[in-house]
ROROMI-861822 format. One record per residue (C-alpha): y, z, x; residue in three letters. Coordinates in pm, 1 decimal. Layout:
<atom north="Y" up="Z" east="X" residuo="ALA"/>
...
This chain:
<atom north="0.0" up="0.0" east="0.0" residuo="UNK"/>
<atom north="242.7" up="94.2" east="237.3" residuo="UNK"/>
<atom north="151.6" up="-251.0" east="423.8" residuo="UNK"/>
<atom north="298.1" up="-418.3" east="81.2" residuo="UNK"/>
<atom north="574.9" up="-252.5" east="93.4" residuo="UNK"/>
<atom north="706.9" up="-314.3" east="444.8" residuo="UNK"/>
<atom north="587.0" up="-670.4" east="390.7" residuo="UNK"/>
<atom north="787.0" up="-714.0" east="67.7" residuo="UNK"/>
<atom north="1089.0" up="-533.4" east="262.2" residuo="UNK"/>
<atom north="1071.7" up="-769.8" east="574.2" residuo="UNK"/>
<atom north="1060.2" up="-1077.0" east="329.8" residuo="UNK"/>
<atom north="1371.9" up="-976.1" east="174.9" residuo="UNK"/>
<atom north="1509.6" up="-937.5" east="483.1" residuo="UNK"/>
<atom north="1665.6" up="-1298.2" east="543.2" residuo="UNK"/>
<atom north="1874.6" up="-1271.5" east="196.8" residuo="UNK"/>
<atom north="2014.4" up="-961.9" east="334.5" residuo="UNK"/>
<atom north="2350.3" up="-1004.7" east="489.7" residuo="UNK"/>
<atom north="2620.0" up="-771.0" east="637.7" residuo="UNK"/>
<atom north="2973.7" up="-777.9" east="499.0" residuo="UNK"/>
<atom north="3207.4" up="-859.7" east="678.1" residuo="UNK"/>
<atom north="3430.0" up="-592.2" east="800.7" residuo="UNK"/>
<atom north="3765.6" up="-801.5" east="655.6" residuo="UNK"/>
<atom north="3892.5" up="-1115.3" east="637.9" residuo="UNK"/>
<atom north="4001.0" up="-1271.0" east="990.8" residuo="UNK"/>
<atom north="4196.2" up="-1538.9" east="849.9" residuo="UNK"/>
<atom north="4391.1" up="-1318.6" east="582.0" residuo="UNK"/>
<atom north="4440.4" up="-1086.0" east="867.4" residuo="UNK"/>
<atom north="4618.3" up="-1330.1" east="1120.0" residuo="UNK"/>
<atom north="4859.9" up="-1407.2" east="809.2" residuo="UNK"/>
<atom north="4916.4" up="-1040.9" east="733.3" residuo="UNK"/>
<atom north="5008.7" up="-988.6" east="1091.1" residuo="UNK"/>
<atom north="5329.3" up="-1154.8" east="1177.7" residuo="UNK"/>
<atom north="5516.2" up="-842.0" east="1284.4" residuo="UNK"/>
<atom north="5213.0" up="-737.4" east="1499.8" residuo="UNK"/>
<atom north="5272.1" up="-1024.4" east="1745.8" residuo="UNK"/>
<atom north="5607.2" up="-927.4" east="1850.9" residuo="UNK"/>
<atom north="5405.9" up="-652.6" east="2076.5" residuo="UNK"/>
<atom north="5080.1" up="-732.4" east="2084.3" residuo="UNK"/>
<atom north="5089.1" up="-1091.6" east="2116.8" residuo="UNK"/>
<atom north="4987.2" up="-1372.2" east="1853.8" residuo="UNK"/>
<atom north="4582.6" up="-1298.8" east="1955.4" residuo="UNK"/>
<atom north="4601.0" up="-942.5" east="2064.1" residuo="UNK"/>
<atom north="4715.4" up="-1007.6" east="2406.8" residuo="UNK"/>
<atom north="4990.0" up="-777.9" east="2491.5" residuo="UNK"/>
<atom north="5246.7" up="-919.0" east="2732.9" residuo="UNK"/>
<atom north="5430.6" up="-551.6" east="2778.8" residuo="UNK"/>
<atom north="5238.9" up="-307.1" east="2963.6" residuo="UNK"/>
<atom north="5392.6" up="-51.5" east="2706.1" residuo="UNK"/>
<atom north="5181.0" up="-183.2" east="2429.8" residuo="UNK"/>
<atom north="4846.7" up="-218.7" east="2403.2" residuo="UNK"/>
<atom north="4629.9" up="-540.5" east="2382.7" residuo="UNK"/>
<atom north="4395.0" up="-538.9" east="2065.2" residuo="UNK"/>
<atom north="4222.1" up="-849.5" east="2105.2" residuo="UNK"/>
<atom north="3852.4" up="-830.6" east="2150.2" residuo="UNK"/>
<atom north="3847.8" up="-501.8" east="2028.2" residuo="UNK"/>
<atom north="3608.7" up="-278.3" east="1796.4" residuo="UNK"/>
<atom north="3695.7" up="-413.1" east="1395.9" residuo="UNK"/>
<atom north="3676.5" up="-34.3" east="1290.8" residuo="UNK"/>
<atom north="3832.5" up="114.5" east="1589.7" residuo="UNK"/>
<atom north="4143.2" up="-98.5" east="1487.2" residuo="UNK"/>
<atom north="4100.2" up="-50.4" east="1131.7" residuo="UNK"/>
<atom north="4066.5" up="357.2" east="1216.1" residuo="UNK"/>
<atom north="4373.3" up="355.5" east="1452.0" residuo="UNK"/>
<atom north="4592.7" up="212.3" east="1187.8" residuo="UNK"/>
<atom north="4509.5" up="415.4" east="929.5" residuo="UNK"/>
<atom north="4605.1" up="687.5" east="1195.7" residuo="UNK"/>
<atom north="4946.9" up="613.3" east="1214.8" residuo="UNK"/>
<atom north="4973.7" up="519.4" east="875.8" residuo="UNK"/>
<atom north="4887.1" up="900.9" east="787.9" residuo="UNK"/>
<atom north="5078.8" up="1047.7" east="1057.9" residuo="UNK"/>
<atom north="4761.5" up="1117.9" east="1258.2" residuo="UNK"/>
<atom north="4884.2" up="971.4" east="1579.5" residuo="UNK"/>
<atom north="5207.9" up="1101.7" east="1726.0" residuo="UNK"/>
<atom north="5222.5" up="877.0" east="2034.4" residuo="UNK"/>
<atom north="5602.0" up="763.3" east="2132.7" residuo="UNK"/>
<atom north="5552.0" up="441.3" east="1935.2" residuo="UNK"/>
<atom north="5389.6" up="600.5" east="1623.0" residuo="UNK"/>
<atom north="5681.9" up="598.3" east="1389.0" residuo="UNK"/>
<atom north="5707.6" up="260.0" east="1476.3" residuo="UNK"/>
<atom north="5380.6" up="204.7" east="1429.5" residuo="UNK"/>
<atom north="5342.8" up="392.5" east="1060.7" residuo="UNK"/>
<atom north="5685.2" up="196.0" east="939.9" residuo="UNK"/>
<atom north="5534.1" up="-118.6" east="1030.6" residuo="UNK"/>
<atom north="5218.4" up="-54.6" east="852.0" residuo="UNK"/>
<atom north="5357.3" up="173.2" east="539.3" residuo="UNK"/>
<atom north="5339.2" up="-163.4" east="298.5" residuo="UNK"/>
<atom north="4957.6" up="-219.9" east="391.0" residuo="UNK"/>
<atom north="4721.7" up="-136.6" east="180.6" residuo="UNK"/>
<atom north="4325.1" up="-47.2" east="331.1" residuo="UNK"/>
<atom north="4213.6" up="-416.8" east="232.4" residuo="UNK"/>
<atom north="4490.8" up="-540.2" east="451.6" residuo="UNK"/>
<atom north="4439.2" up="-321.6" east="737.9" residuo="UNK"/>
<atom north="4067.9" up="-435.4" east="742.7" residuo="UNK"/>
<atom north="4178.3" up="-819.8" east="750.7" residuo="UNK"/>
<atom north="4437.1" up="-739.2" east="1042.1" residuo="UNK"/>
<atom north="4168.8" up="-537.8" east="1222.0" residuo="UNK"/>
<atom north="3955.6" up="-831.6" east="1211.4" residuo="UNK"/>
<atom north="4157.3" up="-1082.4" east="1288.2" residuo="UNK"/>
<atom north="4230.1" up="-878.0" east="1647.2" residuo="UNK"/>
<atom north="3867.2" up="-821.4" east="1675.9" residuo="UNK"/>
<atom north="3770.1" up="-1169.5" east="1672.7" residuo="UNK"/>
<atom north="4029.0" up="-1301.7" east="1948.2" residuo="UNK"/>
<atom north="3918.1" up="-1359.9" east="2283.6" residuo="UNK"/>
């Protein structure tokens, strides 16, 4: 029995597929202010700002909502919170991975 079931399991196994954290292409149109310090894919030309491309979807996604709450008090995080105060969480997710998929 148990045979059957791990069987039937694995079988189902191809229809199976992950969401996707967000929506990169949403995200690189919900992003124009980003790219005045991070760059328009992630890649920070200031040393004082950090480069996001390439990195973790829910990292990014986790960070925002940081400053967003007032959970990161960094120099730049009222910068950072006024920037993102109009996103909502489906938002941050598409920005998040839009950065995550740039090289």
């Amino acid at each position: 029995m148990r045979k059957l079931l791990i069987l039937g399991l694995l079988s189902l196994a191809p229809l199976v597929q992950a969401k996707p954290f967000g929506d990169a292409e949403l995200g690189k149109v919900k992003s124009p202010s980003c790219v005045f310090c991070h760059g328009q894919t992630g890649k920070a030309t200031n040393p004082r700002y950090p480069s996001l491309n390439g990195q973790n979807a829910a990292y990014l996604y986790q960070a925002m909502l940081d400053y967003q709450q007032g959970k990161r008090t960094s120099p730049m995080a009222q910068m950072m919170a006024a920037q993102l105060r109009q996103l909502n969480d489906q938002d941050l997710k598409d920005i998040a991975a839009f950065y995550a998929m740039q090289d």
